[in-house]
C-alpha distance (Angstrom), angle and dihedral (degrees) to the residues before:
residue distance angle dihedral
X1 . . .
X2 3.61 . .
X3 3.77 113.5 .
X4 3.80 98.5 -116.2
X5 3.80 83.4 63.6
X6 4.02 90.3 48.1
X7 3.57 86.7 55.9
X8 3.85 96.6 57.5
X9 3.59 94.1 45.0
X10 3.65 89.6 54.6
X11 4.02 93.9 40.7
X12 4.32 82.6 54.3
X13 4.15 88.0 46.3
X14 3.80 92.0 56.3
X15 3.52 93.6 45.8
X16 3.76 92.0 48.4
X17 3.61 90.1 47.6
X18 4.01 91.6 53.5
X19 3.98 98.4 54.7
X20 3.87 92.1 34.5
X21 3.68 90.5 93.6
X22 3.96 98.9 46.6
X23 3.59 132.3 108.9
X24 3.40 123.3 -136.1
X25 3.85 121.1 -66.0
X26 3.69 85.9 6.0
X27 3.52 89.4 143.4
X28 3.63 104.2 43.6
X29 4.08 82.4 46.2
X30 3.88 92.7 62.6
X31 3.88 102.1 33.2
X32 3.58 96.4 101.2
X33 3.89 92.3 124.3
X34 3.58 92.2 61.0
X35 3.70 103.7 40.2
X36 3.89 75.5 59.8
X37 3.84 82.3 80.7
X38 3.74 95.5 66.9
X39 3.82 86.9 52.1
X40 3.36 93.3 50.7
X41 3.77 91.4 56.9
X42 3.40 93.7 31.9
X43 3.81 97.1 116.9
X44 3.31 94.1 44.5
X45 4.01 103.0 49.6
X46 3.39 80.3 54.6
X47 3.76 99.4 60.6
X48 3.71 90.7 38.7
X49 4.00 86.1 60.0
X50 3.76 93.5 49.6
X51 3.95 93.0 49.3
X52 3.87 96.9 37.8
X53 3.73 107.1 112.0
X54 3.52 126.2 -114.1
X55 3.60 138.1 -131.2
X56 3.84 121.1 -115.9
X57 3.79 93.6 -151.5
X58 3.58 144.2 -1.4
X59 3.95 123.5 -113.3
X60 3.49 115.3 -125.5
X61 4.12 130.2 168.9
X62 4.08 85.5 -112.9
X63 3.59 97.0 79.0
X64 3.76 95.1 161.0
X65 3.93 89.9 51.0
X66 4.00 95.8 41.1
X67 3.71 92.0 54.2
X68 3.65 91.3 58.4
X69 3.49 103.5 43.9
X70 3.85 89.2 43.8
X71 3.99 86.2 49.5
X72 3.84 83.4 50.2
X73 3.72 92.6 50.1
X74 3.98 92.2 53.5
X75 3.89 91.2 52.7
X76 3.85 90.8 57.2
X77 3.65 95.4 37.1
X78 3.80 96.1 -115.3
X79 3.66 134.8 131.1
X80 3.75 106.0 -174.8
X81 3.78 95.8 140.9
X82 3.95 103.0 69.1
X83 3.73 114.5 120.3
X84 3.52 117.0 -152.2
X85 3.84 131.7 -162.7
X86 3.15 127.3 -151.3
X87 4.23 123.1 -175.0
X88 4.11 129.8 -159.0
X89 3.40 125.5 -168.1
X90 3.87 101.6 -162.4
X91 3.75 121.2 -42.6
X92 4.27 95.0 174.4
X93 3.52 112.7 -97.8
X94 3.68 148.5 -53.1
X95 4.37 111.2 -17.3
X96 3.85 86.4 24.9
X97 3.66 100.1 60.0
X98 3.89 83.1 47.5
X99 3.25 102.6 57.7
X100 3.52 101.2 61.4
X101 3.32 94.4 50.7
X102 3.63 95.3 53.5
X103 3.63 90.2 58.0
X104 3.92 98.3 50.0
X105 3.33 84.5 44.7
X106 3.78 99.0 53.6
X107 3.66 89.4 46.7
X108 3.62 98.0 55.0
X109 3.89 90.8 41.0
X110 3.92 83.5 71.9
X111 3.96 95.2 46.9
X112 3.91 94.7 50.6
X113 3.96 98.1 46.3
X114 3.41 92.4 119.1
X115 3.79 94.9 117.3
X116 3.80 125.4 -144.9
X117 3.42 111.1 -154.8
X118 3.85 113.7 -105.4
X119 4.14 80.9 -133.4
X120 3.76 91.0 74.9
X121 3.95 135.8 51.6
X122 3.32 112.6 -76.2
X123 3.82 116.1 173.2
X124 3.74 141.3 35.9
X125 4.08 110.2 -67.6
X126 4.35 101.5 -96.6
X127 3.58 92.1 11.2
X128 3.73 105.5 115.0
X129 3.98 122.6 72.0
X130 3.88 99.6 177.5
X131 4.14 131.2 14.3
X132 3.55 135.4 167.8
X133 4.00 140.0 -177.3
X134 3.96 120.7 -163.4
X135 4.05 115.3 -172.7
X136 4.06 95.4 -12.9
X137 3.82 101.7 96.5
X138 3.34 110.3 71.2
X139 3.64 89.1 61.7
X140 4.44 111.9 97.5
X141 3.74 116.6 -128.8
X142 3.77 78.7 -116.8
X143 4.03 162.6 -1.3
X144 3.89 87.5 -92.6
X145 3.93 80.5 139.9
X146 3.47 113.2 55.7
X147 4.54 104.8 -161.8
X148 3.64 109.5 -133.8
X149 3.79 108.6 -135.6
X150 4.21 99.4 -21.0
X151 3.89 116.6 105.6
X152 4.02 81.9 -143.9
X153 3.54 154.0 3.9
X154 3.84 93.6 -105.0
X155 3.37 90.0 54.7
X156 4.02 109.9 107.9
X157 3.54 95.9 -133.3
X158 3.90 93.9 65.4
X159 3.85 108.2 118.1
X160 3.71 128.6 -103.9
X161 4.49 79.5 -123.7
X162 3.85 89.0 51.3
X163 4.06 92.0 47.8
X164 3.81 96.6 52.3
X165 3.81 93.2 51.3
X166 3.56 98.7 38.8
X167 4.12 88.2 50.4
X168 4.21 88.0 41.6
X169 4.40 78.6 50.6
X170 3.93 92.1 50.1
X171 3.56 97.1 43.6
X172 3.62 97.5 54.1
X173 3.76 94.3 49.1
X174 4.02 92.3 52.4
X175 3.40 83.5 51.2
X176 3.74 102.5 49.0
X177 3.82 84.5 36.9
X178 4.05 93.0 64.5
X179 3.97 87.3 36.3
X180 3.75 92.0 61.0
X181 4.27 91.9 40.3
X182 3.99 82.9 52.6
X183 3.66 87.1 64.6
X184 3.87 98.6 48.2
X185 3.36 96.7 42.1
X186 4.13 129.1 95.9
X187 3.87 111.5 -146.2
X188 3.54 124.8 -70.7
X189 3.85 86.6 19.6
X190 3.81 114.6 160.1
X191 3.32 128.7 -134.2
X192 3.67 131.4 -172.7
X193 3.22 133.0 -155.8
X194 3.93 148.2 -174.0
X195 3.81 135.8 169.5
X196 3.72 151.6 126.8
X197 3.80 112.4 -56.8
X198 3.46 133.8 132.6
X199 3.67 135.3 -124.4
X200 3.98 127.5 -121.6
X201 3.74 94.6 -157.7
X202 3.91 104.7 97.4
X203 3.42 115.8 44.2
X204 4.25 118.8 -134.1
X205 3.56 89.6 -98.8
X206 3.54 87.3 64.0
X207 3.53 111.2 62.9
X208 3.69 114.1 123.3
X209 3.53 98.9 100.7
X210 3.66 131.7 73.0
X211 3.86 91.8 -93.6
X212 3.88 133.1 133.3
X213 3.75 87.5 -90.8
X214 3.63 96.4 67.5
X215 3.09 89.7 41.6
X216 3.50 93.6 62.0
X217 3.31 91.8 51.9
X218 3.31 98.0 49.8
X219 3.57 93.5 54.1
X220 4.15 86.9 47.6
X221 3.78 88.2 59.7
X222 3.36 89.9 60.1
X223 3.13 101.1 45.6
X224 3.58 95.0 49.1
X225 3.73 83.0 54.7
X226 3.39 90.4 69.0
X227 3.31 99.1 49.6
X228 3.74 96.8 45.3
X229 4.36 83.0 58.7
X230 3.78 90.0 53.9
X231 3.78 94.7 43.4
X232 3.98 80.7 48.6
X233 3.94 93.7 52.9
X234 3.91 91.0 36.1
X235 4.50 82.7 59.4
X236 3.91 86.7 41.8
X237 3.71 87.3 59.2
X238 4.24 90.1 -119.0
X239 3.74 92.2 115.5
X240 3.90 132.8 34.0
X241 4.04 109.1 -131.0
X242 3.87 87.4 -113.8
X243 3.46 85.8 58.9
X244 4.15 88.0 78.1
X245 3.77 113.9 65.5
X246 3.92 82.4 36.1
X247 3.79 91.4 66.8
X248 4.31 92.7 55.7
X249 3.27 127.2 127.5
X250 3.99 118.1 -138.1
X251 3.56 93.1 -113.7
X252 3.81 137.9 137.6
X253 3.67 149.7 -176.4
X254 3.51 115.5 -151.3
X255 3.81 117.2 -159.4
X256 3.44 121.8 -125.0
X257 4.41 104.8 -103.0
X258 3.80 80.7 55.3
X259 3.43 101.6 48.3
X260 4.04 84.4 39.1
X261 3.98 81.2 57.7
X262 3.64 91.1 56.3
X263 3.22 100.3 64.9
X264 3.49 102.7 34.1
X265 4.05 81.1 60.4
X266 3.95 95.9 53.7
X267 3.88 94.6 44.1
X268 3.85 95.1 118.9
X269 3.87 83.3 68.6
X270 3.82 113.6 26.1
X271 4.00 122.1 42.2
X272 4.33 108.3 -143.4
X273 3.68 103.5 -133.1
X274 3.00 94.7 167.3
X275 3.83 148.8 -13.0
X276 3.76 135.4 174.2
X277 3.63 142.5 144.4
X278 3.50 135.4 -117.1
X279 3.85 147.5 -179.5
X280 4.06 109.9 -104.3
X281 3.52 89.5 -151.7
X282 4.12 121.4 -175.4
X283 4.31 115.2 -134.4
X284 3.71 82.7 -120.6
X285 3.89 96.6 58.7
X286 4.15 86.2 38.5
X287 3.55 90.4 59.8
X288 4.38 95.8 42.1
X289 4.38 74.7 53.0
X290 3.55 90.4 54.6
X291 3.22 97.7 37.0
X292 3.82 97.7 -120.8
X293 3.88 94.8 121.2
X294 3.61 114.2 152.8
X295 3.62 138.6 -177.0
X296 3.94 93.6 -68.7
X297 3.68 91.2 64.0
X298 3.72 88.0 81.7
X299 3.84 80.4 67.0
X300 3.48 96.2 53.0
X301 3.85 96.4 77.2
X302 3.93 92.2 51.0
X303 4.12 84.2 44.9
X304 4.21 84.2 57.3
X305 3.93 93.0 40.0
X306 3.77 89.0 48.6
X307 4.50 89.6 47.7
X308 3.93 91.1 47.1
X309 4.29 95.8 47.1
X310 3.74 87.6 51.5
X311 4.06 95.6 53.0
X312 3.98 87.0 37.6
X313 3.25 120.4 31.7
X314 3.98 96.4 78.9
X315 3.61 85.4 59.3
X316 3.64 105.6 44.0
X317 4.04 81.9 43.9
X318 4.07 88.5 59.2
X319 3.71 85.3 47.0
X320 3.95 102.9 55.8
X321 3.39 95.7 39.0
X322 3.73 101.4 56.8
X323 3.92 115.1 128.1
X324 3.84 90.0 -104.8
X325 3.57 92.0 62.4
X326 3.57 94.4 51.4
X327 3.79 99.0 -154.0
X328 4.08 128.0 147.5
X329 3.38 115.0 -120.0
X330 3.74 86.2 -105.8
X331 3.72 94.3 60.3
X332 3.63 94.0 52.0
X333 4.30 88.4 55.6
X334 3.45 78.7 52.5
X335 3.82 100.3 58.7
X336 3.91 93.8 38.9
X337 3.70 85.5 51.7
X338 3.79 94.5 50.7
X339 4.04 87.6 39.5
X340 3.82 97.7 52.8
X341 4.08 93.2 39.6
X342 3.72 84.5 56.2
X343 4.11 98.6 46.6
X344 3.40 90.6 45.3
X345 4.34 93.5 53.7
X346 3.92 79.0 49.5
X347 3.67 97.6 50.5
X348 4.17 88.8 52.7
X349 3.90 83.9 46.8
X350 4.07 87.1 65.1
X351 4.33 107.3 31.6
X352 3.30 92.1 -163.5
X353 3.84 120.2 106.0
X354 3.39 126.2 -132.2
X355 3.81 121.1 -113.6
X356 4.24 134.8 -175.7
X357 3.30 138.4 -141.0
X358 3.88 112.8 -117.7
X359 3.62 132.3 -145.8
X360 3.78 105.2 -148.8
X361 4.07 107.7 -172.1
X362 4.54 130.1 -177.6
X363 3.53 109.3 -164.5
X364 4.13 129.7 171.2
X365 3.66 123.1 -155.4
X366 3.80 104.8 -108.5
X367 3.87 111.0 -132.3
């Protein structure tokens, strides 16, 4: 053994010796002095991320296929394909490497919300390996149904008319959803996903468990608090009755022999591994189940209030301020003001928190 060898061996025995005795992520625990580093450039990683350039399309092996989705993409103004890369040469270890990242990737997370809509293709054919969706199906690629006098579908006065075409809607966009995945997919790609669906297992009678039955209903109630505080601002003279299926969002929730049907239909393309459905429950509403409520519940209603004006407000904003209507933009603030101070005075009327039933799906691209 020649000495230079001797010398490596020895170098690689000290080192051994040194980490022998520490715990995992030792190092990445007590690297504080260089994740100062990143600080120290935070400012300016930043800037370089908001003047790097950006690609106009990715390259892919599927020219033929590329070209037309990227010619797609330039009709609607949307450039979801671009692939990025983005290099380190050491930044320590663990929570330092992250950070960085997290800031490019904030950055660039501003430049590329265009949007596509997840209702069209939007990658290379056999480019993806893994996708997911949490809580975005169950919303329609659009207000093909327009509700009558309901502020939503949950709402218990939607008609047994509006139900069947807002289901026939939902289905054919899950469908054409895992159509267009098929296509971007390589096989044995998984996808996973998760959304609002409900189960067919316990029948209404049966609803004194924590099942997706009561949570159905629970959701119903509150929806059918909102529409009882814009039937209550329609008799105050505050809204017109048209005013109502106007303020609708296009969403649905597809029960569980349809969404069953679904992918049954699109079996050629994606394999069901598996599929079940599941309370989403909040800690708030676990607790009022276990009857461990405390003081904070009394947030929790504000908390739900809060969730549902963020999803619905931009809707319910389109709605009132239609020409019909004839309202300033300052009158419609007004309504949604009035609206929102009156859900949330219903919400503390009822303390317990709303929760849904969710559809939680595994599928693998067949191929």
């Amino acid at each position: 053994m020649s000495a230079e060898t001797q010398k490596q061996q020895q170098q690689q025995q000290q080192q051994q010796a040194l980490h022998s005795g520490m715990k995992r992520h030792f190092y990445s625990q007590h690297s504080s002095t260089q994740g100062n580093a990143v600080d120290l450039c935070r400012e300016m990683l930043l800037q370089a991320a908001t003047d790097m350039p950006l690609p106009s399309n990715t390259t892919t092996t599927d020219n033929q296929a590329n070209a037309a989705l990227h010619g797609e993409q330039q009709q609607h103004g949307c450039h979801c394909c671009c692939c990025i890369n983005v290099a380190e040469w050491g930044c320590s270890h663990g929570a330092n490497s992250i950070a960085p990242v997290a800031l490019t990737a904030e950055v660039l997370q501003q430049r590329l919300a265009v949007g596509c809509s997840m209702y069209s293709r939007n990658f290379p054919r056999a480019s993806l390996s893994l996708g997911f969706s949490f809580s975005s199906l169950h919303w329609q690629s659009s207000s093909a149904v327009r509700l009558s006098r309901t502020v939503n579908p949950g709402c218990s006065k939607t008609t047994p008319e509006e139900h069947a075409a807002l289901r026939a809607h939902a289905i054919s966009d899950l469908s054409a959803f895992l159509r267009l995945r098929g296509e971007e997919f390589v096989p044995s790609g998984l996808l996973l996903l998760c959304y609002v669906g409900y189960s067919d297992a316990v029948p209404l009678s049966e609803c004194g468990s924590v099942s997706g039955v009561e949570s159905l209903l629970s959701g119903m109630a509150f929806h059918d608090a909102a529409q009882a505080v814009a039937e209550g601002m329609v008799a105050d003279g505050l809204l017109q009755l048209e005013d109502l299926g106007s303020m609708a969002a296009p969403v649905y929730f597809l029960d569980e022999a349809s969404q069953r049907g679904v992918y049954a239909d699109v079996a050629d393309t994606w394999e069901l591994l598996s599929f079940d459905i599941v309370d989403n429950v909040s800690p708030m509403r676990r607790e009022y189940q276990e009857g461990r409520a405390s003081n904070e519940q009394q947030a929790a209603p504000q908390v739900f209030v809060n969730f549902w004006r963020a999803l619905m407000e931009p809707f319910m904003q389109q709605g009132l301020a239609r020409p019909a209507a004839g309202r300033s933009a300052a009158d419609v603030a007004a309504l949604l003001a009035t609206f929102f101070e009156r859900m949330t005075a219903a919400a503390l009327a009822n303390l317990q928190p709303a929760s849904y039933p969710a559809a939680r799906v595994l599928l693998r691209r067949a191929g």
